[in-house]
C-alpha positions in Angstrom: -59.6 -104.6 184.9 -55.9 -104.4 184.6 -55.7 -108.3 184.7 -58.7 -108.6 182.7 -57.0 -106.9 179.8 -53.6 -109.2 180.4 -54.8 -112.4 180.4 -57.5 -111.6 177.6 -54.0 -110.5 175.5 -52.4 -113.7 176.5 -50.1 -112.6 179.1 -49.7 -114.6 182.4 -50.9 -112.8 185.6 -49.7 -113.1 189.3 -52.0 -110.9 191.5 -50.7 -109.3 195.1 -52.8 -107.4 197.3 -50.2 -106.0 198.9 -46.9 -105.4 199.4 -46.2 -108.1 201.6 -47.9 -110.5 199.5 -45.7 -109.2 195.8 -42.6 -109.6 197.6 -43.1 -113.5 198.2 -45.1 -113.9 194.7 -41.2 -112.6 193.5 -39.5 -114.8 195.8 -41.1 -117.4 194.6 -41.8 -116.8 190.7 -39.1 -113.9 189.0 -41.4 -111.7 187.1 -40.8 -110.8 183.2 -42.0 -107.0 184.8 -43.9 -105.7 187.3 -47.2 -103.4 187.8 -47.5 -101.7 190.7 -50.1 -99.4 192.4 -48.4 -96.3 194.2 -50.7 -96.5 197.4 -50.4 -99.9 198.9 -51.1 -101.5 202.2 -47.4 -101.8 204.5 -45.4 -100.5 201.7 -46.6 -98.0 199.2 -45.2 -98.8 195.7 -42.1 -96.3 195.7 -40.6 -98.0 199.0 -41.6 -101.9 197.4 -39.5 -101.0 194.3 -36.6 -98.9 195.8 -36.3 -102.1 198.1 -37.2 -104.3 195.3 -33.9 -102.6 193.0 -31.6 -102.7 195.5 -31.7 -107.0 194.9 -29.6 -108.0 192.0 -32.1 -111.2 190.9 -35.3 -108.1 190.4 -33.1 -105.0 189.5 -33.7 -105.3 186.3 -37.1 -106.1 185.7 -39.2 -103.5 184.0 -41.5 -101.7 186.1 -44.8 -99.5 185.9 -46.3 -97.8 188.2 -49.7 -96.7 188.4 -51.7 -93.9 190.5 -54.2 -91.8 190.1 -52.3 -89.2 191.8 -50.0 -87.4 188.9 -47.6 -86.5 191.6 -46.4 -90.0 191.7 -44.6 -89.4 188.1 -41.5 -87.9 189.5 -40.9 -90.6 191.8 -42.0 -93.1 188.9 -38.9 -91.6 186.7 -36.2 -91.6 190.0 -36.6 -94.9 189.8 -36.7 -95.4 186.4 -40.0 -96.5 185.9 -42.9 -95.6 183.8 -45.5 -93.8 185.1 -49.0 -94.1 183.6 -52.5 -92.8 185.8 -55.2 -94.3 186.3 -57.6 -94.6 185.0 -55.7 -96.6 182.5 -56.8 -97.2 178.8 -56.3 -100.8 177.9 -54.6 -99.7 174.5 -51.6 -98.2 177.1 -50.8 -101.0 179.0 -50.8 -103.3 175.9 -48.5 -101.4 174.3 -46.3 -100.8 177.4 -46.0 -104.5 178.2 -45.2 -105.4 174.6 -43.0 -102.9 174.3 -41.4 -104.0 177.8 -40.7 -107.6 177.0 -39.8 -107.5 173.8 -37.1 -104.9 175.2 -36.2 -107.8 177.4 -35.6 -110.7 174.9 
């Protein structure tokens, strides 16, 4: 639904089903920001962006992360990301993607 909501607001979506698979999506296409389920496959989502920030070229890039586990929040905000659970109202994410690009540009 996540994407459904993106691309019907106009934004262009890269899908990963895993960690494994993100990490070469970002090797080959730098993303604006990044979305990122907590429990993944290989990596779960707090490893993928601790490794993911310690690279210069993706340090920067805005990141959410997403669980339905609330627990998740505190590492969310160690690594200075925002932390929203699921499920997710579409309202939410619009506003925290526009408000995370526009912080960008």
């Amino acid at each position: 639904m996540l994407r459904v909501h993106l691309c019907n607001a106009g934004y262009l979506v890269s899908m990963a089903e895993d960690a494994v698979e993100a990490g070469r999506l970002m090797l080959a296409m730098t993303p604006d920001l990044l979305i990122i389920d907590v429990e993944m496959p290989y990596l779960d989502g707090v490893e993928f962006v601790r490794a993911m920030r310690s690279e210069a070229a993706f340090a920067s890039i805005p990141v959410l992360m997403i669980s339905a586990n609330d627990e998740h929040a505190r590492h969310a905000a160690s690594l200075e990301c925002r932390f929203l659970p699921k499920p997710i109202l579409k309202d939410t994410l619009l506003q925290w993607v526009s408000d995370a690009l526009a912080s960008e540009g």
